[in-house]
LOMI-755566 format. One record per residue: residue in one letter; residue number from 1; x, y, z of N, C-alpha, C, O in turn; chain. Coordinates in Angstrom, 2 decimals. Layout:
<nukes>
- A NUM X Y Z X Y Z X Y Z X Y Z A
...
</nukes>
This chain:
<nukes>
- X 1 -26.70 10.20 -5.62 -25.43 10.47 -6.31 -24.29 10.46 -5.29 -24.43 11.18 -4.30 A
- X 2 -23.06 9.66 -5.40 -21.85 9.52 -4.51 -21.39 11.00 -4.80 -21.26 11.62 -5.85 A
- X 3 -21.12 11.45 -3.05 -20.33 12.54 -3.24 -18.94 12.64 -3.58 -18.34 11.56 -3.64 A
- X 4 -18.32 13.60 -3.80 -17.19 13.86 -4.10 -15.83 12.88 -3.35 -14.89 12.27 -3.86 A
- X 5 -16.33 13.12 -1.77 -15.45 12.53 -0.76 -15.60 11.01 -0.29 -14.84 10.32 0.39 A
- X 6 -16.90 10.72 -0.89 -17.19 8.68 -1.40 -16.62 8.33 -2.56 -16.25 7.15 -2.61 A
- X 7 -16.40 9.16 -3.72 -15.29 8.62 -4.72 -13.63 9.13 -4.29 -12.52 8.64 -4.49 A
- X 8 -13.79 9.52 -4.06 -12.08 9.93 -3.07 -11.63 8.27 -2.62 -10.83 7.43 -3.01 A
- X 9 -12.85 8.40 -1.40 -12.88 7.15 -0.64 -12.65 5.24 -1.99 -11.89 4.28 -1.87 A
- X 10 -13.69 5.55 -3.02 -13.72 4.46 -3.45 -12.50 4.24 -4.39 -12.27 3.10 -4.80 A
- X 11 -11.36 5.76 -4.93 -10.27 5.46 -5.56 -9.59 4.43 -4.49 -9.45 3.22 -4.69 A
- X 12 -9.17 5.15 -3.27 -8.26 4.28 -2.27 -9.07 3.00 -1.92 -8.15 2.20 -1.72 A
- X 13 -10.00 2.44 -1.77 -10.26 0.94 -1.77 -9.97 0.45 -2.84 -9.52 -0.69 -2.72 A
- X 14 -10.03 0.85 -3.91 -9.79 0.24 -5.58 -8.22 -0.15 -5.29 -7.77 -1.30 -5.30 A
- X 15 -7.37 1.21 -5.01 -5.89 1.24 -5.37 -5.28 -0.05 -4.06 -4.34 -0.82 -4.27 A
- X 16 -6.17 0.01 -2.65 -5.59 -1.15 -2.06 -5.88 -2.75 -2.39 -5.19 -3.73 -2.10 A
- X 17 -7.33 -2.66 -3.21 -7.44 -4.23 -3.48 -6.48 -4.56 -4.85 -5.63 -5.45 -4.84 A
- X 18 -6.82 -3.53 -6.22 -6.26 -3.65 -7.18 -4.90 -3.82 -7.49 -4.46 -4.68 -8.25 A
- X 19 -4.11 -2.79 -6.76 -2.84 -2.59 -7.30 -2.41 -3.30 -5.90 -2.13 -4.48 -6.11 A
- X 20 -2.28 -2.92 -4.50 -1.87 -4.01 -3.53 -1.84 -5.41 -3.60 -0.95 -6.13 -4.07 A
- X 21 -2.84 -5.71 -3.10 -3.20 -7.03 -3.52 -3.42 -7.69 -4.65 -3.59 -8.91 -4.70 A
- X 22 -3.44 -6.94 -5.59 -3.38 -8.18 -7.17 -2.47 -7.43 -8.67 -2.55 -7.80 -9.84 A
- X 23 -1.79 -6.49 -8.18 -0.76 -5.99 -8.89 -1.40 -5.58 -10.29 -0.72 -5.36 -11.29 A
- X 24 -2.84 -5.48 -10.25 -3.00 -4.60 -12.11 -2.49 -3.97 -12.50 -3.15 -2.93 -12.49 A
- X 25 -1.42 -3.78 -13.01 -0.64 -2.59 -13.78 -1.37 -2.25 -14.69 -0.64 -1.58 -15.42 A
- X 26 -2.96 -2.29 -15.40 -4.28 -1.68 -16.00 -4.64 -0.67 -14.57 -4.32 0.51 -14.72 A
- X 27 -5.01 -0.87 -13.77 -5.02 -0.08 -12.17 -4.06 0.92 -11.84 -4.27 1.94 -11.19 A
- X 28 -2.84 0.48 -12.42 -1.84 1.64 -12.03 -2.14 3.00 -13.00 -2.27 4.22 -12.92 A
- X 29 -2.15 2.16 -13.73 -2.28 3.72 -15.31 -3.88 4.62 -14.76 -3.96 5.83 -14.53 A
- X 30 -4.99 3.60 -14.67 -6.12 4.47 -14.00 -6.34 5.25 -12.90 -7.05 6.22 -12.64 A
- X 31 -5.32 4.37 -12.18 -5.86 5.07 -10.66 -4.70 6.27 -9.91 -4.90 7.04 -8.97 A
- X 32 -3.36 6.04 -10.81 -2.33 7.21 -10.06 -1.79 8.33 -11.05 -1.21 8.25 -12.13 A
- X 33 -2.21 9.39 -10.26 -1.56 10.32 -10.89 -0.36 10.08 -12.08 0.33 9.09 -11.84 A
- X 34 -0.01 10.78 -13.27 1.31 10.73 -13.71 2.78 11.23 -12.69 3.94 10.83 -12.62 A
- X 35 2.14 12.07 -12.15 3.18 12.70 -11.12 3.17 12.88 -9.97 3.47 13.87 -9.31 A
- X 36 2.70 11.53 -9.59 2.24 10.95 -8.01 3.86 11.45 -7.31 4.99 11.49 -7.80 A
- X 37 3.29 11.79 -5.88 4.64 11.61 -5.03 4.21 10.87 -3.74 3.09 11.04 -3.26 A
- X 38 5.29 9.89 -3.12 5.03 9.26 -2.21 6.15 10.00 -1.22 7.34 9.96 -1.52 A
- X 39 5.81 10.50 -0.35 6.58 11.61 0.70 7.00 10.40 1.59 8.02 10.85 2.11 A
- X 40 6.83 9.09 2.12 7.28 8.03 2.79 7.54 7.04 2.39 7.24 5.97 2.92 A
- X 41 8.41 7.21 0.97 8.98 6.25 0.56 9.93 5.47 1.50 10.70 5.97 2.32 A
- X 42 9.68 3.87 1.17 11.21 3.19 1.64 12.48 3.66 1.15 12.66 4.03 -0.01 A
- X 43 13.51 3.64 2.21 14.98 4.14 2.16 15.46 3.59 0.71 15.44 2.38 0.49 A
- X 44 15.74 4.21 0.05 16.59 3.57 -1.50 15.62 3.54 -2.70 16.12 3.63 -3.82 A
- X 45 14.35 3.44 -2.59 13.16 2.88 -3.06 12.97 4.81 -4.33 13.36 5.85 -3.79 A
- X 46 12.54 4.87 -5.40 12.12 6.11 -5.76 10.60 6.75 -5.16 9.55 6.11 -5.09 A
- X 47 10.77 7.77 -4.87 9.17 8.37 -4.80 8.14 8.39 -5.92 7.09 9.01 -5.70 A
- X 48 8.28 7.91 -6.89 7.40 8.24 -7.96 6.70 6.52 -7.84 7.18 5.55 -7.26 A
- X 49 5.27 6.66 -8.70 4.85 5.47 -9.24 5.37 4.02 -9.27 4.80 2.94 -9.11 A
- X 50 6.86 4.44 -9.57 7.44 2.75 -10.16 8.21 2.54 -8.52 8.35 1.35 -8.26 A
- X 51 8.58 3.24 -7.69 8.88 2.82 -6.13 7.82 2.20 -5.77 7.79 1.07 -5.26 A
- X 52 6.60 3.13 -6.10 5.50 2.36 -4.94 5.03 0.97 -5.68 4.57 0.04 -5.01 A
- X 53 5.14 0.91 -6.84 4.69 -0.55 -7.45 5.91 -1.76 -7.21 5.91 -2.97 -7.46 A
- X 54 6.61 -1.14 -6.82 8.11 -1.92 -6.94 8.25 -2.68 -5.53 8.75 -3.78 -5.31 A
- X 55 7.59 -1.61 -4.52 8.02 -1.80 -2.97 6.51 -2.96 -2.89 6.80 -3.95 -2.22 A
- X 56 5.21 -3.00 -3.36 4.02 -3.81 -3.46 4.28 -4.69 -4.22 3.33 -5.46 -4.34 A
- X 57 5.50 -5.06 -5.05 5.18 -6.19 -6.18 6.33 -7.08 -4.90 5.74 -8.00 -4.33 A
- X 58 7.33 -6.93 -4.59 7.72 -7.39 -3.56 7.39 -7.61 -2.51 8.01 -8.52 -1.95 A
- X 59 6.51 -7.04 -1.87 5.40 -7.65 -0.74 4.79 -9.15 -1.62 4.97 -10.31 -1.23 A
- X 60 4.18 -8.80 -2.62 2.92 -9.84 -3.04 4.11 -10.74 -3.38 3.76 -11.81 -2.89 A
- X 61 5.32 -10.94 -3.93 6.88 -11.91 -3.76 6.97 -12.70 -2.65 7.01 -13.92 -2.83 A
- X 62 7.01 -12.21 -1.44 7.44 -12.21 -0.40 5.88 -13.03 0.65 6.11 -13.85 1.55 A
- X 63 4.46 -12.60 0.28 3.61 -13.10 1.11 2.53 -13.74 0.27 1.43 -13.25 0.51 A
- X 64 2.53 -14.58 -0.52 2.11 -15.34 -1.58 0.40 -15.17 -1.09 -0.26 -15.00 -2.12 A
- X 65 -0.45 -15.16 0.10 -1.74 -14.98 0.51 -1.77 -13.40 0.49 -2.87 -12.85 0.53 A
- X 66 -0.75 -12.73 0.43 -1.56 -10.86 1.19 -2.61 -10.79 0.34 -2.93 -11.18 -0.78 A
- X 67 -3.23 -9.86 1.71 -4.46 -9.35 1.64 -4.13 -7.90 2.72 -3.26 -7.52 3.51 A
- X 68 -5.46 -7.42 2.16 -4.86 -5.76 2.71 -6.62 -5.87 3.37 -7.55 -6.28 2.67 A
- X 69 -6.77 -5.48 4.63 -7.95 -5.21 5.12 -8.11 -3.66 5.24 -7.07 -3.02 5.08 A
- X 70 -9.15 -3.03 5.47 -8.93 -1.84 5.33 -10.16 -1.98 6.51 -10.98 -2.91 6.53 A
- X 71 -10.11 -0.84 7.51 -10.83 -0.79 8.46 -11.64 0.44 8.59 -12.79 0.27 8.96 A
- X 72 -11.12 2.06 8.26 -11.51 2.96 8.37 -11.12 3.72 7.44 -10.08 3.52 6.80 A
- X 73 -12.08 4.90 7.21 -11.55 5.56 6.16 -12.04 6.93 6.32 -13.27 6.93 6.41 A
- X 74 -11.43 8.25 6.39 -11.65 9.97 6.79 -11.44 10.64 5.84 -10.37 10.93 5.31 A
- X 75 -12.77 11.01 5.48 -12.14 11.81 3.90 -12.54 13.52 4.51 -13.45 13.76 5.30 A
- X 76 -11.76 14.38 3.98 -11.89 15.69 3.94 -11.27 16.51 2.84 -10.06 16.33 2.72 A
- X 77 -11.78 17.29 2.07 -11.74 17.69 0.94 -10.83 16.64 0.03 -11.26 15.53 -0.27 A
- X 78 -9.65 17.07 -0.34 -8.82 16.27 -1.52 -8.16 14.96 -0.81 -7.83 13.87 -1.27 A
- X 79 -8.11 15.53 0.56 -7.40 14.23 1.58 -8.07 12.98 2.23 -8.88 13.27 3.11 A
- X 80 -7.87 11.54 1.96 -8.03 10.49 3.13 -7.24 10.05 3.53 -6.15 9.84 3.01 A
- X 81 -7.64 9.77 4.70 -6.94 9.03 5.34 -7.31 7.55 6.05 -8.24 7.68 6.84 A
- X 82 -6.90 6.45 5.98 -7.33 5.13 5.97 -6.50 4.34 6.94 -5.27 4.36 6.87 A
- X 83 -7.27 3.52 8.01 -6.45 2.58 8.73 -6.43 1.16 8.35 -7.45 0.48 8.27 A
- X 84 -5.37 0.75 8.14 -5.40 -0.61 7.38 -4.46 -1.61 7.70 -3.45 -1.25 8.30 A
- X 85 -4.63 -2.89 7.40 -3.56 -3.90 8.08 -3.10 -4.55 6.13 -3.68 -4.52 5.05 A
- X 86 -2.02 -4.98 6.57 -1.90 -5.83 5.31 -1.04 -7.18 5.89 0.06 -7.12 6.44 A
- X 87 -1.85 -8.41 5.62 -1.41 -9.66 5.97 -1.13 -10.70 5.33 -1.95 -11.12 4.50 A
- X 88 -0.15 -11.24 5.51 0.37 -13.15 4.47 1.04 -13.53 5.45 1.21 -13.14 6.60 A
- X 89 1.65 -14.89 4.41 2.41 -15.89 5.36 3.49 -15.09 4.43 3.12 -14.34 3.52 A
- X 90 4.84 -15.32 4.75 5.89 -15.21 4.57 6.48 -16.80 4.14 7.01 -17.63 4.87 A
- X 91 6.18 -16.86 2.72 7.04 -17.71 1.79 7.99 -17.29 0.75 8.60 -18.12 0.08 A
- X 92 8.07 -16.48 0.67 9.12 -15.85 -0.12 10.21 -14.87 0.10 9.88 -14.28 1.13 A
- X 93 11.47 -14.31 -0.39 12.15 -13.77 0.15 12.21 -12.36 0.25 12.44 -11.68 -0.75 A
- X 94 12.02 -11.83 1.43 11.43 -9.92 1.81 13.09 -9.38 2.18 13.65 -9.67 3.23 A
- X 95 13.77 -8.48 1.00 14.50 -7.72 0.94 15.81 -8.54 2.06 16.41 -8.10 3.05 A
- X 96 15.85 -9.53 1.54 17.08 -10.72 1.90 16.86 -11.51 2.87 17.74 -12.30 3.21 A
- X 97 15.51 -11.47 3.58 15.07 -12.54 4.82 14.62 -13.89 4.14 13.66 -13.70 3.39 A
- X 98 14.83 -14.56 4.16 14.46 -16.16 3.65 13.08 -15.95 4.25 12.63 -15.06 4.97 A
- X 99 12.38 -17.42 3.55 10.74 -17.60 3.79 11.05 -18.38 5.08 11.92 -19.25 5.15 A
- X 100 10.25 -17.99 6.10 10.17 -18.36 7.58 8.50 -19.05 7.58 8.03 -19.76 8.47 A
- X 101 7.98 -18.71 6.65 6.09 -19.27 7.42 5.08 -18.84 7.86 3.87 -18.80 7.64 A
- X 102 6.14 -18.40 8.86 5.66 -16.93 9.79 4.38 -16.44 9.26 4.43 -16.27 8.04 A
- X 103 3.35 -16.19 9.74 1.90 -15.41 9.54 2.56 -14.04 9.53 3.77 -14.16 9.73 A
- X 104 2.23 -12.88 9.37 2.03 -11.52 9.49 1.56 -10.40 9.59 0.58 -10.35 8.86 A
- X 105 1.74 -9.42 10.14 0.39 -8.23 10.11 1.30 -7.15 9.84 2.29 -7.02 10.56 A
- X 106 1.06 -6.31 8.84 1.72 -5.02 8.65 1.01 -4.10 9.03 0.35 -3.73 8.06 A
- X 107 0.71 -3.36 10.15 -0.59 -2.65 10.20 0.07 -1.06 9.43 1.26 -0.77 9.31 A
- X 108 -1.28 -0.12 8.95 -0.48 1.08 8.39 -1.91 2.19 8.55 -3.09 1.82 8.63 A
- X 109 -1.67 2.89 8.57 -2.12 4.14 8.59 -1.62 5.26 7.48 -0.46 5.69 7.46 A
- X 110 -2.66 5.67 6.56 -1.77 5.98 5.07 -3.02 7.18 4.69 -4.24 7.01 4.67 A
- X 111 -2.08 8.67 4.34 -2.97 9.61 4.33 -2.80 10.08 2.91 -1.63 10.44 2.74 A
- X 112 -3.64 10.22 1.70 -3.42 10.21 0.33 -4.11 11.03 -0.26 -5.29 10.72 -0.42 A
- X 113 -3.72 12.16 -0.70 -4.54 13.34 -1.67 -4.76 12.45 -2.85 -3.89 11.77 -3.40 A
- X 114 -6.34 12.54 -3.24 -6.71 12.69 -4.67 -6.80 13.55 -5.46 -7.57 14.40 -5.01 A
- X 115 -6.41 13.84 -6.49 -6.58 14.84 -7.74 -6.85 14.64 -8.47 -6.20 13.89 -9.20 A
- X 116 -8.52 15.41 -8.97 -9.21 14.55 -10.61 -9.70 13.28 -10.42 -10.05 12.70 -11.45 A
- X 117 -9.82 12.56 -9.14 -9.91 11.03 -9.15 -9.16 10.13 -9.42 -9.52 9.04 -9.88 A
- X 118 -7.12 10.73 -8.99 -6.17 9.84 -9.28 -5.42 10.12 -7.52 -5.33 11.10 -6.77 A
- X 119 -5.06 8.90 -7.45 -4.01 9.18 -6.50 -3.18 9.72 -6.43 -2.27 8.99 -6.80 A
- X 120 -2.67 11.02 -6.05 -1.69 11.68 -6.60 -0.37 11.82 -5.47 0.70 11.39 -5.90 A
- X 121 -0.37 12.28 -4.30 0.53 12.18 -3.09 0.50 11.05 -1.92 -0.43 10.26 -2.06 A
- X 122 1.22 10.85 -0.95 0.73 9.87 -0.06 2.14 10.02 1.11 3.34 10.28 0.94 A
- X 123 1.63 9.84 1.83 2.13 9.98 3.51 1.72 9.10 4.46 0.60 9.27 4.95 A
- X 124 2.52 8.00 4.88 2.20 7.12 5.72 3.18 6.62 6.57 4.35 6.56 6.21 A
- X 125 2.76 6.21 7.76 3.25 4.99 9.00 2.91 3.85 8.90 1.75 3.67 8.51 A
- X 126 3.72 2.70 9.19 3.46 1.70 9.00 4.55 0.92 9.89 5.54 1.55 10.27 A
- X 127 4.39 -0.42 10.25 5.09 -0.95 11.25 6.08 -2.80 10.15 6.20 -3.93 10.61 A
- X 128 6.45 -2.37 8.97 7.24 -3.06 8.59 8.28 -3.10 9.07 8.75 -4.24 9.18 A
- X 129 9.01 -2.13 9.48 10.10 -2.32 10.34 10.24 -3.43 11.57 11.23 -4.16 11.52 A
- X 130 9.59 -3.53 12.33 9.08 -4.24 13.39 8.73 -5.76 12.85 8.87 -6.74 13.58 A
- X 131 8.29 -5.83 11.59 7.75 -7.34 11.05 9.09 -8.07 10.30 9.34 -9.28 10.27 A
- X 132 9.51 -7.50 9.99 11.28 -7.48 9.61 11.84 -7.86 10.09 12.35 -8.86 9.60 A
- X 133 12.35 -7.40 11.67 13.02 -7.60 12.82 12.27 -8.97 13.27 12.84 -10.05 13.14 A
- X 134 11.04 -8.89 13.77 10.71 -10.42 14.03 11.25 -11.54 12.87 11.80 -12.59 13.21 A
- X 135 11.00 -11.15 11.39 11.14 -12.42 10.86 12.61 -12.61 10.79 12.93 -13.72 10.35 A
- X 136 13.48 -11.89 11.07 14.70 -11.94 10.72 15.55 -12.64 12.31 16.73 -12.92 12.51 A
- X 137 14.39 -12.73 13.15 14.52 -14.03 14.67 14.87 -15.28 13.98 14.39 -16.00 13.10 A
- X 138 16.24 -15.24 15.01 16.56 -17.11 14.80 15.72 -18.11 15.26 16.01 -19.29 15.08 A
</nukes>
């Protein structure tokens, strides 16, 4: 029988292949809380549900291949925490940068309470800033 902290674990692989990488909005309703909060939202972006689907439907806009690798994963009671890269080419346009070609690596580190078996909070680093600035090189 999967313990408690292997379905923890298998919500957040679901929520990075499903809703990251292939945008199920059937995935969103299952897998996140109603009153999810994202404590590291992007600047302007809302903390609730429709930020974080909003700020991922524009990635998958913007990198027509992403894919999200996921490398590690630390579960302890309600909390994991997961090291992960997310990668495309850059053919489309990312928050006013034209499509450059450019390959990419977003690497992130993203720490996410489950509740009930929904995603409910989330706290993360991530180095978009930095992938930004490169693509935005003449």
């Amino acid at each position: 029988m999967e313990s408690l902290l292997e379905k923890n674990k298998t919500v957040i692989k679901r929520f990075n292949k499903e809703i990251i990488e292939e945008g199920n909005a059937a995935s969103v309703k299952e897998l996140m809380n109603d009153d999810f909060i994202n404590y590291t939202a992007l600047p302007g972006m809302s903390n609730g549900i429709d930020g974080m689907t909003n700020a991922f439907s524009m990635l998958r806009s913007a990198f027509a291949d992403l894919k999200v690798n996921l490398f590690e994963q630390v579960a302890e009671g309600e909390l994991v925490t997961t090291r992960k890269e997310i990668t495309g080419t850059h053919t489309g346009d990312l928050w006013g940068i034209s499509p450059t070609g450019k390959k990419v690596m977003i690497r992130v580190i993203d720490i996410v309470r489950v509740r009930d078996g929904k995603y409910a909070e989330h706290w993360g680093v991530n180095t978009i800033a930095s992938v930004m600035a490169e693509l935005s090189k003449k």
